[in-house]
LOBA-802660 format. One record per residue: x, y, z of N, C-alpha, C in turn; residue number from 1; residue in one letter. Coordinates in pm, whole numbers. Example, Ala and Ser with C-alpha at 12.3 -4.5 7.8 and 13.67 -1.06 7.14 Angstrom:
BEGIN
((1319, -569, 780), (1230, -450, 780), (1320, -330, 780), 1, 'A');
((1285, -225, 708), (1367, -106, 714), (1290, 3, 787), 2, 'S');
This chain:
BEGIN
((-1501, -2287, 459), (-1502, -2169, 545), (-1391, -2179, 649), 1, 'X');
((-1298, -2089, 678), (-1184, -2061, 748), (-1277, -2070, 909), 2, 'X');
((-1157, -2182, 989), (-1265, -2159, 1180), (-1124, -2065, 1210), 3, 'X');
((-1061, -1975, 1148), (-902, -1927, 1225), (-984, -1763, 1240), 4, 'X');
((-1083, -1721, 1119), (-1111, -1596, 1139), (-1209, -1561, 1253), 5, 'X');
((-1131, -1425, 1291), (-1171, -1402, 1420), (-1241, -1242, 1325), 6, 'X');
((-1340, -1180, 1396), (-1413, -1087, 1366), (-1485, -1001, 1483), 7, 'X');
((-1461, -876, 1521), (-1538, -824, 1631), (-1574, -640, 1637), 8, 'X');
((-1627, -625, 1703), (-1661, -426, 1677), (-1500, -424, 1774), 9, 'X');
((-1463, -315, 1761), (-1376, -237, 1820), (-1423, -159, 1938), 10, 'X');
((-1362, -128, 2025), (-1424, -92, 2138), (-1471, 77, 2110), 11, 'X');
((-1420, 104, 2036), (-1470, 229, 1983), (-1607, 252, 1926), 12, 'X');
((-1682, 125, 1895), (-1826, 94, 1876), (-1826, 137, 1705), 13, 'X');
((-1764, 159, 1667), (-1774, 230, 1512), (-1698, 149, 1389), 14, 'X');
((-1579, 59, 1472), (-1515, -29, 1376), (-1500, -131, 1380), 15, 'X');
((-1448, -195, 1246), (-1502, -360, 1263), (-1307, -412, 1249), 16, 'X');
((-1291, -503, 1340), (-1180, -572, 1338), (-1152, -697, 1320), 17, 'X');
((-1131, -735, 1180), (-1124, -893, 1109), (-963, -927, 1099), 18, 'X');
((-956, -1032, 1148), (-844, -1117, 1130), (-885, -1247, 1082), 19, 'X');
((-765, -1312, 974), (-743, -1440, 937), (-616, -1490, 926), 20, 'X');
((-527, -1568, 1003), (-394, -1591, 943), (-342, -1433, 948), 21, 'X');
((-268, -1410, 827), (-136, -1294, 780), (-264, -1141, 751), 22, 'X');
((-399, -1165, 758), (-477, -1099, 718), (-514, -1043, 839), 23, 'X');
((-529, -929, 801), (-552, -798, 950), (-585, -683, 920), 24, 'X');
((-755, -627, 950), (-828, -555, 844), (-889, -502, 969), 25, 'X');
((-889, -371, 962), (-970, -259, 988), (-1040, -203, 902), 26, 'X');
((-1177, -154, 958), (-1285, -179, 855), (-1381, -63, 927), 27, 'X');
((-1419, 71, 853), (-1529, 164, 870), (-1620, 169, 747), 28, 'X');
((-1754, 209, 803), (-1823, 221, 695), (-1914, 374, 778), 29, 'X');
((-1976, 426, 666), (-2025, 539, 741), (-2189, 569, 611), 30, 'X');
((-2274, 611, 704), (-2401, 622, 681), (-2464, 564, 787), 31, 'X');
((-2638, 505, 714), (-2763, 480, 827), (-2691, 400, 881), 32, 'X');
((-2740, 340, 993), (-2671, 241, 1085), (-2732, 86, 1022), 33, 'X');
((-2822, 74, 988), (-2886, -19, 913), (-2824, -72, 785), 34, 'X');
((-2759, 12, 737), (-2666, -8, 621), (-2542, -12, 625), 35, 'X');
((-2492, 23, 800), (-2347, 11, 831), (-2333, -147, 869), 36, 'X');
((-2479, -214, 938), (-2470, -366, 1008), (-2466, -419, 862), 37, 'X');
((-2513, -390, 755), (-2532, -495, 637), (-2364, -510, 544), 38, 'X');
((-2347, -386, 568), (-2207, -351, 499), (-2095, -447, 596), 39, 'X');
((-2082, -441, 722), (-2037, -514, 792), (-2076, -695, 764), 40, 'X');
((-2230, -693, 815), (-2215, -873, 745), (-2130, -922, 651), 41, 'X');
((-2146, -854, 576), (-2148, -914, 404), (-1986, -910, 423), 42, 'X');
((-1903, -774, 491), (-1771, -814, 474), (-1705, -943, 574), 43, 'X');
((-1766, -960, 694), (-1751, -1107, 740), (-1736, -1200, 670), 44, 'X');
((-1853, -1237, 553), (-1906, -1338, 497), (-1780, -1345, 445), 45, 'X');
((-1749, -1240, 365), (-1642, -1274, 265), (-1486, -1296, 321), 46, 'X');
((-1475, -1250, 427), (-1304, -1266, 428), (-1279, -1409, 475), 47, 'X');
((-1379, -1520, 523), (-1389, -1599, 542), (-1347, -1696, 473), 48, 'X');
((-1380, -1671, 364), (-1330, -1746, 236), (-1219, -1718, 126), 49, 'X');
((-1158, -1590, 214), (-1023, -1525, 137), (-913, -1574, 121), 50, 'X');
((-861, -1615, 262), (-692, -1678, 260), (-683, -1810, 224), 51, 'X');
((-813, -1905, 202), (-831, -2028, 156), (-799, -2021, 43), 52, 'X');
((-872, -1956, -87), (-893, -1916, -193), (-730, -1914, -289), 53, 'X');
((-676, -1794, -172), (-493, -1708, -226), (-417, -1900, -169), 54, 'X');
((-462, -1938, -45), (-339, -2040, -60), (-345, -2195, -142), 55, 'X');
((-468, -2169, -214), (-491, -2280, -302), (-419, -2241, -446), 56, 'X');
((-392, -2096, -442), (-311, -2064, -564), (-149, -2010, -583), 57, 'X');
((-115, -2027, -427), (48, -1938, -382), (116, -2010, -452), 58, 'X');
((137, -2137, -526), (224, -2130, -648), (260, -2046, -714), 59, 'X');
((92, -2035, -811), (119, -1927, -901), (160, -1776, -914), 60, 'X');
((88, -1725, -711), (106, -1599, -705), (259, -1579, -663), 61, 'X');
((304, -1676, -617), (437, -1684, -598), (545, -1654, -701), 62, 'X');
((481, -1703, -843), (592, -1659, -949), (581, -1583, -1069), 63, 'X');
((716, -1540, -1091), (706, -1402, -1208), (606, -1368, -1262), 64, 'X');
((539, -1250, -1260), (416, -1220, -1346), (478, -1176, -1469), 65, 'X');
((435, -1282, -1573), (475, -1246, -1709), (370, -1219, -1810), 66, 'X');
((325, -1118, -1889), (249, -1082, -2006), (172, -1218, -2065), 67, 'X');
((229, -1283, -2111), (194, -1433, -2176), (148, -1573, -2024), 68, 'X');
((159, -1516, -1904), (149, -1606, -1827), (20, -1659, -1800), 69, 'X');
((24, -1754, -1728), (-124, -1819, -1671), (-166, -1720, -1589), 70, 'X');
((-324, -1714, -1584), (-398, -1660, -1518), (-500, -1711, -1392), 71, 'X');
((-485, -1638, -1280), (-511, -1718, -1174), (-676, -1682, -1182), 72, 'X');
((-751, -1798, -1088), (-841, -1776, -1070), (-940, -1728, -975), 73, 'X');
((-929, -1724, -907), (-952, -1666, -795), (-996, -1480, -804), 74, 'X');
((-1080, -1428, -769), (-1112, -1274, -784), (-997, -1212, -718), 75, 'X');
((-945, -1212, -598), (-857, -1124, -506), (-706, -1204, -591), 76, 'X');
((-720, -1285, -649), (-544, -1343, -707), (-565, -1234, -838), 77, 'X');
((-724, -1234, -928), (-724, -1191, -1040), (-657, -1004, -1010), 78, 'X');
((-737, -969, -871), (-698, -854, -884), (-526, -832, -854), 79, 'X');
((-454, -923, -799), (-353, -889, -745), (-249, -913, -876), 80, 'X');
((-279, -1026, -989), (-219, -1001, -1117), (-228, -883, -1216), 81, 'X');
((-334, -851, -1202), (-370, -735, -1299), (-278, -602, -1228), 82, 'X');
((-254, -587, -1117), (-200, -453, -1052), (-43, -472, -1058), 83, 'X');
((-2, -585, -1084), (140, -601, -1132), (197, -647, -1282), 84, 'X');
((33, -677, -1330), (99, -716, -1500), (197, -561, -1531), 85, 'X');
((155, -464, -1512), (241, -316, -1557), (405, -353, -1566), 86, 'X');
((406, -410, -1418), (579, -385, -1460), (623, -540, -1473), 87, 'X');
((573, -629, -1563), (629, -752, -1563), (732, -752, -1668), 88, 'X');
((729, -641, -1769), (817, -695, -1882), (937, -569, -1818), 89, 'X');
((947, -517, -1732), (1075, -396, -1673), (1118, -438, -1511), 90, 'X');
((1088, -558, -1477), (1147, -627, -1329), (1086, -730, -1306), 91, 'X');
((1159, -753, -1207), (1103, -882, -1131), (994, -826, -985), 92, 'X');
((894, -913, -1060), (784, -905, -989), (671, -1017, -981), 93, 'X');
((623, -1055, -877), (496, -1131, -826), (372, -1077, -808), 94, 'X');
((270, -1151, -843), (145, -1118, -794), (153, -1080, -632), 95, 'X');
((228, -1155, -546), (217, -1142, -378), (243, -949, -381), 96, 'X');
((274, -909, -468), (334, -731, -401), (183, -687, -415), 97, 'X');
((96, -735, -426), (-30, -643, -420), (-140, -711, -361), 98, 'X');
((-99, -827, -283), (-226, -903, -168), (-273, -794, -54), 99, 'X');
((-228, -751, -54), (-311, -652, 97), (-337, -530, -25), 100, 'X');
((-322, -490, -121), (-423, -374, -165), (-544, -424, -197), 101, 'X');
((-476, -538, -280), (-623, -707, -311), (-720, -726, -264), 102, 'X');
((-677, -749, -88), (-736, -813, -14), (-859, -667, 5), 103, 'X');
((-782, -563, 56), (-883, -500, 70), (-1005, -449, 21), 104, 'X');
((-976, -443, -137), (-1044, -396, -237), (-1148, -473, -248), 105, 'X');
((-1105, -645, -225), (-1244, -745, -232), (-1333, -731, -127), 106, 'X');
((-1250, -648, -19), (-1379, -664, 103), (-1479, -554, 100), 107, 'X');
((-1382, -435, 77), (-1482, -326, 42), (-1565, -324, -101), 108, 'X');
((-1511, -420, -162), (-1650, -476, -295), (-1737, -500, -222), 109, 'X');
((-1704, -598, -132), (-1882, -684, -80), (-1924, -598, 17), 110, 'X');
((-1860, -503, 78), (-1950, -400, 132), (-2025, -339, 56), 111, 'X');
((-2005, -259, -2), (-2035, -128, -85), (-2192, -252, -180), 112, 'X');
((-2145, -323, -237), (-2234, -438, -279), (-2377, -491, -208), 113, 'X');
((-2356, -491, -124), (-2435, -504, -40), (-2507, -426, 63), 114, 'X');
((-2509, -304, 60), (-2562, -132, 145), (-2511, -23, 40), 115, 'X');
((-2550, 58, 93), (-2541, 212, 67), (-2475, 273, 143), 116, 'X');
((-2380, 339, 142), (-2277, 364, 236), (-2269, 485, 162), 117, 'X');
((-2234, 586, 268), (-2199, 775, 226), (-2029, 727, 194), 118, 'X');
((-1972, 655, 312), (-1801, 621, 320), (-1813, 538, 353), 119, 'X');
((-1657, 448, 303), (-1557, 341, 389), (-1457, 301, 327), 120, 'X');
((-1359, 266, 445), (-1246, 221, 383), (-1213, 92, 494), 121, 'X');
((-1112, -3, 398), (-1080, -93, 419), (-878, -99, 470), 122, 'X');
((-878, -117, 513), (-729, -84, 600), (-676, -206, 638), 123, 'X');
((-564, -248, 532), (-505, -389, 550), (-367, -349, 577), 124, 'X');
((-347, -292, 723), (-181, -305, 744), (-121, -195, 652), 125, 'X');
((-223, -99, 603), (-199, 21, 586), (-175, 44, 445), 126, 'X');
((-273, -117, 404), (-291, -94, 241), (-416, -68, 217), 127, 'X');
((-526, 87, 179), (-612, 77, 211), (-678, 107, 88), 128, 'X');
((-842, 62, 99), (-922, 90, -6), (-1041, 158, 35), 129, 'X');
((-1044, 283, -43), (-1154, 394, 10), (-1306, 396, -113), 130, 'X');
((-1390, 394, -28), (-1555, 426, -88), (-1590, 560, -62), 131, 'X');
((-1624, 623, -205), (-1663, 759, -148), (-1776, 825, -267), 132, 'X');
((-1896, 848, -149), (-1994, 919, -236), (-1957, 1022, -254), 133, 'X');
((-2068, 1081, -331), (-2126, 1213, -397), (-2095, 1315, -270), 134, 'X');
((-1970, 1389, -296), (-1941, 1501, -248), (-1837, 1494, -103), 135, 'X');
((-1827, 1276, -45), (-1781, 1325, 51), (-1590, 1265, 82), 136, 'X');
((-1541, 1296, 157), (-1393, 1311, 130), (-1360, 1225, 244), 137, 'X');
((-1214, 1179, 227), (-1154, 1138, 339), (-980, 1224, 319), 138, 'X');
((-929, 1239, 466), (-786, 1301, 445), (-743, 1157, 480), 139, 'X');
((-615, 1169, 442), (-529, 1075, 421), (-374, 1090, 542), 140, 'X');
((-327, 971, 602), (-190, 1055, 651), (-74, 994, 573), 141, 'X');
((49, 1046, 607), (181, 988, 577), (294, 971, 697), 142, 'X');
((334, 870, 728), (433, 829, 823), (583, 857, 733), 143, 'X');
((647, 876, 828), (809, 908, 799), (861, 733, 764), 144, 'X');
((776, 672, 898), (865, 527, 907), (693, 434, 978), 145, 'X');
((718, 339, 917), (566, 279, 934), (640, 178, 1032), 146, 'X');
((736, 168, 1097), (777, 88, 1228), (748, 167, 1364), 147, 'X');
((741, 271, 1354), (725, 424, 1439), (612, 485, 1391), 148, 'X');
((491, 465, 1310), (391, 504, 1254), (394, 629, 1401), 149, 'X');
((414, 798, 1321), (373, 939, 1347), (356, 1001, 1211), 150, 'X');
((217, 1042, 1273), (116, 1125, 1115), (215, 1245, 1094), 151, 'X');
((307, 1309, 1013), (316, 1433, 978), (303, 1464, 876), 152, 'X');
((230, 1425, 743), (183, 1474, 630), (25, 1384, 623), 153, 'X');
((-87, 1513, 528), (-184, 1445, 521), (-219, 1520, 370), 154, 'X');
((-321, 1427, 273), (-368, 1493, 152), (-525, 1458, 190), 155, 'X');
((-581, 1546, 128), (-733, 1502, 145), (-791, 1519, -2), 156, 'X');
((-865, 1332, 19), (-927, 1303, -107), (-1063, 1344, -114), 157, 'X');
((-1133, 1364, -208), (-1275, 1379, -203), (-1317, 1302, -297), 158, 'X');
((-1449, 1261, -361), (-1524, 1208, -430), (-1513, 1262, -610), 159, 'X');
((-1445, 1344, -626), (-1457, 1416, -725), (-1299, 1383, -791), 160, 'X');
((-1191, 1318, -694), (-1105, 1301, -758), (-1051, 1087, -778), 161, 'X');
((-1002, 1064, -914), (-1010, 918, -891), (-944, 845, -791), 162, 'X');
((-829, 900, -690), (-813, 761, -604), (-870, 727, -516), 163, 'X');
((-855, 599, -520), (-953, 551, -442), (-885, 420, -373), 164, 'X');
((-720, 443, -329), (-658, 322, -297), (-524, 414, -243), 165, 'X');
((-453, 398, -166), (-352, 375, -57), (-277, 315, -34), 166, 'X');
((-76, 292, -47), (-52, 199, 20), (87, 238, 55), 167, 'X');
((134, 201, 188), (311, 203, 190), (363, 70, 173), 168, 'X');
((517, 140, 149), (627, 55, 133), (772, 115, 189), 169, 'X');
((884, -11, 188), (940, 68, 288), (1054, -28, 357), 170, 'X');
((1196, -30, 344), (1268, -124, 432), (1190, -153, 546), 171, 'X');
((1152, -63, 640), (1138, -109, 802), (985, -145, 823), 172, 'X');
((894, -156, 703), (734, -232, 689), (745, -372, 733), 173, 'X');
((646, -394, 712), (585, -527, 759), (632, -632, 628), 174, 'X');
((693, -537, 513), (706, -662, 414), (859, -665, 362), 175, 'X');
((926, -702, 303), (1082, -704, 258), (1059, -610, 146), 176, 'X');
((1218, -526, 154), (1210, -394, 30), (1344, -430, 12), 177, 'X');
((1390, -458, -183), (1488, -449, -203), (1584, -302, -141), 178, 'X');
((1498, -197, -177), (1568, -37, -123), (1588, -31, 25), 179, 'X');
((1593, 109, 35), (1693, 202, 124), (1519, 306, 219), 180, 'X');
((1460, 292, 108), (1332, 419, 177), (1329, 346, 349), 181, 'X');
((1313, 467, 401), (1190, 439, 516), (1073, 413, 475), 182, 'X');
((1005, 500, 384), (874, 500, 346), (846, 560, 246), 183, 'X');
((728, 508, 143), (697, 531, 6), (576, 522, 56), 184, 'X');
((485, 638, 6), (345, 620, 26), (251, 651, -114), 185, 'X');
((182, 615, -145), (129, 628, -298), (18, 634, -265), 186, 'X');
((-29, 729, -397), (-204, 717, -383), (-236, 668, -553), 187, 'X');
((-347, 560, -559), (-374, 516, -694), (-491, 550, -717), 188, 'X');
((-572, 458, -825), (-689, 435, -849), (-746, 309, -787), 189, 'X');
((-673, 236, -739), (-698, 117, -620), (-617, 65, -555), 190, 'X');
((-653, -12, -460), (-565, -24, -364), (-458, -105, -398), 191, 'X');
((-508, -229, -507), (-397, -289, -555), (-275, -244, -622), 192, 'X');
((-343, -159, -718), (-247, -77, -794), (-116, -9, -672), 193, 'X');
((-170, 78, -595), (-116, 170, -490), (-9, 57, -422), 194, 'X');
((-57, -46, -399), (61, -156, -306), (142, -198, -387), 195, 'X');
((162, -279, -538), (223, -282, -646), (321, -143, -656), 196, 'X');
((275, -52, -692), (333, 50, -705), (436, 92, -594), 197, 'X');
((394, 99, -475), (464, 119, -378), (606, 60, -369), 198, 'X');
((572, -98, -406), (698, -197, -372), (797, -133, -517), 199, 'X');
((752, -107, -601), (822, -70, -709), (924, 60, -671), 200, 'X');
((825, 140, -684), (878, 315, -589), (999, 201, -472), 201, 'X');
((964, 162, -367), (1019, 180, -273), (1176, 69, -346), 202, 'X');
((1174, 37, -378), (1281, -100, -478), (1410, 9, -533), 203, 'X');
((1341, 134, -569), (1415, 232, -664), (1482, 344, -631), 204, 'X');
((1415, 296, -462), (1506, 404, -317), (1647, 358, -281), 205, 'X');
((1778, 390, -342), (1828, 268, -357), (1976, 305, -402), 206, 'X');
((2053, 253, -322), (2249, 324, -330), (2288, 169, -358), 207, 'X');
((2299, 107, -465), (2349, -32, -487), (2410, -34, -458), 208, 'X');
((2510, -121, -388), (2664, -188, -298), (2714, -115, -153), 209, 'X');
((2614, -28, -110), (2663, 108, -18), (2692, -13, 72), 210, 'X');
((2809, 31, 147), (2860, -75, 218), (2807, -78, 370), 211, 'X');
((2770, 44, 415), (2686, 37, 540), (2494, -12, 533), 212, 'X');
((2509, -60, 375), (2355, -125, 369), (2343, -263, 432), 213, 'X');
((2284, -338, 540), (2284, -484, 537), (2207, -562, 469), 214, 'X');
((2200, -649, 382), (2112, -699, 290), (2126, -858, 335), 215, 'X');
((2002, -926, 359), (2045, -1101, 343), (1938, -1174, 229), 216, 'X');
((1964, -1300, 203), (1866, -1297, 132), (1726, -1359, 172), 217, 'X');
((1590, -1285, 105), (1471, -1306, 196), (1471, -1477, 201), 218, 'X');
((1464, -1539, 138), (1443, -1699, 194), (1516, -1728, 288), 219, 'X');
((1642, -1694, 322), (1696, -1721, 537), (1596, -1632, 568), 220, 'X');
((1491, -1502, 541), (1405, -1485, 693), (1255, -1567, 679), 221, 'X');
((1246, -1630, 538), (1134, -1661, 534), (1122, -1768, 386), 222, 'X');
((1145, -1889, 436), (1162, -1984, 382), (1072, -1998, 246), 223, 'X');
((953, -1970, 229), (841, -1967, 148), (825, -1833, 52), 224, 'X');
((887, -1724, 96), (918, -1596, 9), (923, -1638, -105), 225, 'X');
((819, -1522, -221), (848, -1505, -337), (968, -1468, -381), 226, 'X');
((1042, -1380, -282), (1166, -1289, -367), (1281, -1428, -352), 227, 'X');
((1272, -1568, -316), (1370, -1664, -316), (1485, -1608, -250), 228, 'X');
((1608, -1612, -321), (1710, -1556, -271), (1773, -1378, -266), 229, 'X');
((1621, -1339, -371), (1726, -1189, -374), (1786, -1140, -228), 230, 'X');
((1851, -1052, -220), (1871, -963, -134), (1801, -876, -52), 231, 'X');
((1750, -872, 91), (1655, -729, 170), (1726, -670, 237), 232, 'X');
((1678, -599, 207), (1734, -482, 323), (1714, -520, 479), 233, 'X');
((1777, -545, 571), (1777, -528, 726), (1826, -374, 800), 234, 'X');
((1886, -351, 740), (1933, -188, 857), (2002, -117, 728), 235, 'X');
((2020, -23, 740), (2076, 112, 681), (2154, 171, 811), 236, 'X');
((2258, 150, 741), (2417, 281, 856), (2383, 433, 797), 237, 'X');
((2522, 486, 837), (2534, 601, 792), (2523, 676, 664), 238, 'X');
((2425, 710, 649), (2413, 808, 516), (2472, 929, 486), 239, 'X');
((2544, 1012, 410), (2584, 1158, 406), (2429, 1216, 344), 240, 'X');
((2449, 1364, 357), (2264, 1405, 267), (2321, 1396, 122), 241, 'X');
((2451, 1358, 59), (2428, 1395, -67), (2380, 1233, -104), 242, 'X');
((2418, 1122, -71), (2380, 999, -93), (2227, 999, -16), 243, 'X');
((2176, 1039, 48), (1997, 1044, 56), (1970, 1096, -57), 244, 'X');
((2032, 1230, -109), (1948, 1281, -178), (1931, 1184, -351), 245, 'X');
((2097, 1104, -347), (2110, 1023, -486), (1997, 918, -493), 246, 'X');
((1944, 851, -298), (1887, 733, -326), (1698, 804, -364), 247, 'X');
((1703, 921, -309), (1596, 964, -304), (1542, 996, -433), 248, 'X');
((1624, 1076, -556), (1653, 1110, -661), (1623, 990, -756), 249, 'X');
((1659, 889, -745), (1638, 756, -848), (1493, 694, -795), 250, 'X');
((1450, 724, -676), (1279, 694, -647), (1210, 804, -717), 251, 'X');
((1256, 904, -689), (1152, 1013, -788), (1170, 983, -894), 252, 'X');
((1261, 966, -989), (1241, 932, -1139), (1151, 810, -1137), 253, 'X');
((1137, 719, -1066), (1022, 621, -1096), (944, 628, -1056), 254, 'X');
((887, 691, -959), (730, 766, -955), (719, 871, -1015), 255, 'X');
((793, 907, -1127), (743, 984, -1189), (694, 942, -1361), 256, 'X');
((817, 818, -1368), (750, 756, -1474), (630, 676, -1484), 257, 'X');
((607, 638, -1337), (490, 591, -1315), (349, 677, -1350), 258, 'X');
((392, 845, -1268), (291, 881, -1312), (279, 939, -1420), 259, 'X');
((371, 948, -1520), (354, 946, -1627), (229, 841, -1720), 260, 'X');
((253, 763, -1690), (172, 600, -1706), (32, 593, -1687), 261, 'X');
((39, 717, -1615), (-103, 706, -1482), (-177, 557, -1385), 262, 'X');
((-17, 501, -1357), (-56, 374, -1279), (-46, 433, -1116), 263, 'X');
((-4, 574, -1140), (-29, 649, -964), (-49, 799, -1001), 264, 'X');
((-100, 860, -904), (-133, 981, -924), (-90, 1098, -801), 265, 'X');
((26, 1019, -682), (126, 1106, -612), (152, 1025, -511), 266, 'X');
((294, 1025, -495), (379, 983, -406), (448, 1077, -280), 267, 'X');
((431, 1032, -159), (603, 1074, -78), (657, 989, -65), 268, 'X');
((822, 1016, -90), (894, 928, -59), (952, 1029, 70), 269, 'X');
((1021, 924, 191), (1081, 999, 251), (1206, 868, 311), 270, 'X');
((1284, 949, 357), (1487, 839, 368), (1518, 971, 440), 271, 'X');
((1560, 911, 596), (1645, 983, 652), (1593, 1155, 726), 272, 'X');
((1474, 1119, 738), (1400, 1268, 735), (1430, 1346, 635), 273, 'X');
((1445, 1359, 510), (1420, 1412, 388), (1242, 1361, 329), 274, 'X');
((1176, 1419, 256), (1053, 1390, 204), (1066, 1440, 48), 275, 'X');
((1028, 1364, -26), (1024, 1426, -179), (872, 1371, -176), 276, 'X');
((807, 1452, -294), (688, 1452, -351), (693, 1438, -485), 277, 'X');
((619, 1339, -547), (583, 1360, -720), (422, 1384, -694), 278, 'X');
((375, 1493, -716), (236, 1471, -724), (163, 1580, -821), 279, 'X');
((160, 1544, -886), (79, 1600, -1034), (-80, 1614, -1025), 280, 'X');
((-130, 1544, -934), (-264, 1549, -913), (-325, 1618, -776), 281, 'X');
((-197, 1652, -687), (-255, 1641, -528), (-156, 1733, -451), 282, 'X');
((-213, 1795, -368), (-135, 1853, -267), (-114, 1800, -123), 283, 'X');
((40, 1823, -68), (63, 1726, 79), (43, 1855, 166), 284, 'X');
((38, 1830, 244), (38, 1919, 384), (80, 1849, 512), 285, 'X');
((210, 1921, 520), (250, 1858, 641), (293, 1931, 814), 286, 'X');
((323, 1892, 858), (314, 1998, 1027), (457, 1982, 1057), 287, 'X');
((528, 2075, 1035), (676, 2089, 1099), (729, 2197, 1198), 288, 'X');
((764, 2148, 1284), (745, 2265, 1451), (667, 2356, 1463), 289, 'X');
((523, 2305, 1446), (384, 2367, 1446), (338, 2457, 1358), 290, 'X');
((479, 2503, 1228), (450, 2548, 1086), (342, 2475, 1006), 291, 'X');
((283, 2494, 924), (226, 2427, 801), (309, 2451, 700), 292, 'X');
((350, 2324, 651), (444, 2306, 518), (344, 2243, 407), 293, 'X');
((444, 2250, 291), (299, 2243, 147), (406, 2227, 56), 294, 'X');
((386, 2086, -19), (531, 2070, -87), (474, 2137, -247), 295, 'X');
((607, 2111, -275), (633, 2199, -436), (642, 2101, -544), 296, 'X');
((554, 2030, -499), (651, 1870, -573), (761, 1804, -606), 297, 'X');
((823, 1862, -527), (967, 1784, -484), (1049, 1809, -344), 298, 'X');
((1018, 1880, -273), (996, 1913, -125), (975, 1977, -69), 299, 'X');
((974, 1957, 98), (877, 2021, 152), (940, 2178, 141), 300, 'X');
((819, 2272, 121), (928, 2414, 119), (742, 2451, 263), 301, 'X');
((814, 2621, 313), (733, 2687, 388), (629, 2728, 316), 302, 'X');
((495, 2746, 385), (422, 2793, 329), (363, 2915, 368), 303, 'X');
């Protein structure tokens, strides 16, 4: 059992705030209150024993997920392989691109497992995993830039449609992006999938050699990185709109082959205050100088 995790209500009296190490989870559940304290235990119990679990196996999650590869053991490693086996034989990719959709998905297992809950979602740094009964919904937002997190697009899910997972990606995130995006936001069928996906989408936002890109490679910022030596992005210079629109243009073709795939079911990408949409399943709604905008699936037009 981890003595590093810290666990407490939020002063808001309604949410639960778990930390462990790199792990940082916001946590609602909604129904009787009797079934909100049980839903809460049970997710204590478990994150306790989470980051122990992933660093007894960061070898493995550390390297290439290949079709024929070893399989980890661990439930939150199992889920974080399975949400990246998709693109192992078309890039380079690790199990680590889908630990925070992972992480969340295992906690809101042992909730939901343990009570009856109307809602909840699990919110790992804005990789999130949503529970939703019979009839009831959650809206969703979208940030331009998740360093500056401001809501101006939202979709609202309900119970009737399958995602049930959340995640961004994004040069200026909390995690290294080969691309150019500010922000890629995806909606899946879980949260793992949605964070996988994301890093993919956001990888494909992307002007190769642009000379005002700064790139170093992630092991000088972080010695232990899966991506070893590739290249990250640090800052983006000057863009013209026809090069947004080229880097923006080669992310939509891969969320769209994605959702072709049905490994996502709608994206925004947005670079530079531009926003594109692939969404075949979903409508965005967003607030622009107190207009309501409503994209066309490929941007924002008036509504």
């Amino acid at each position: 059992m981890s003595p590093r995790a810290q666990i407490s209500v939020l002063p808001d009296g309604r949410r639960l705030h778990m930390h462990d190490g790199p792990i940082d989870l916001i946590v609602e559940a909604f129904g009787e209150a009797g079934e909100i304290k049980a839903a809460y235990r049970a997710a204590a119990r478990r994150l306790v024993d989470v980051l122990d679990a992933l660093c007894a196996e960061l070898p493995l999650l550390r390297t290439q997920s290949r079709r024929d590869g070893e399989w980890p053991k661990g439930s939150v490693a199992r889920r974080m392989a399975a949400a990246v086996a998709p693109y192992a034989e078309r890039t380079f990719i690790t199990p680590m691109a889908a630990v925070a959709g992972a992480v969340a998905e295992e906690i809101l297992e042992a909730m939901t497992s343990a009570a009856s809950l109307a809602k909840a979602y699990v919110n790992d740094g804005g990789d999130i995993a949503l529970h939703l009964g019979k009839g009831e919904s959650f809206v969703v937002g979208m940030v331009e830039r998740p360093d500056r997190p401001s809501l101006f697009g939202t979709a609202t899910i309900d119970s009737s449609q399958p995602v049930r997972g959340i995640a961004t990606s994004g040069w200026r995130g909390r995690s290294f992006s080969l691309g150019i995006a500010d922000a890629v936001t995806v909606l899946a069928d879980r949260a793992a999938m949605a964070d996988a996906a994301a890093t993919i989408i956001a990888n494909a936002v992307d002007l190769p050699g642009h000379p005002e890109t700064i790139r170093v490679p992630a092991r000088s910022l972080a010695p232990e990185t899966d991506l070893g030596d590739r290249l990250v992005t640090q800052a983006v210079g000057e863009l013209s709109d026809a090069e947004v629109r080229e880097a923006l243009d080669a992310g939509v073709a891969m969320a769209e082959a994605l959702a072709r795939e049905r490994l996502i079911h709608s994206v925004a990408l947005s670079l530079r205050g531009e926003t594109r949409i692939v969404s075949p399943d979903f409508v965005w709604m967003a607030n622009n100088g107190g207009r309501t905008v409503r994209n066309d699936n490929r941007r924002w037009i008036h509504a």
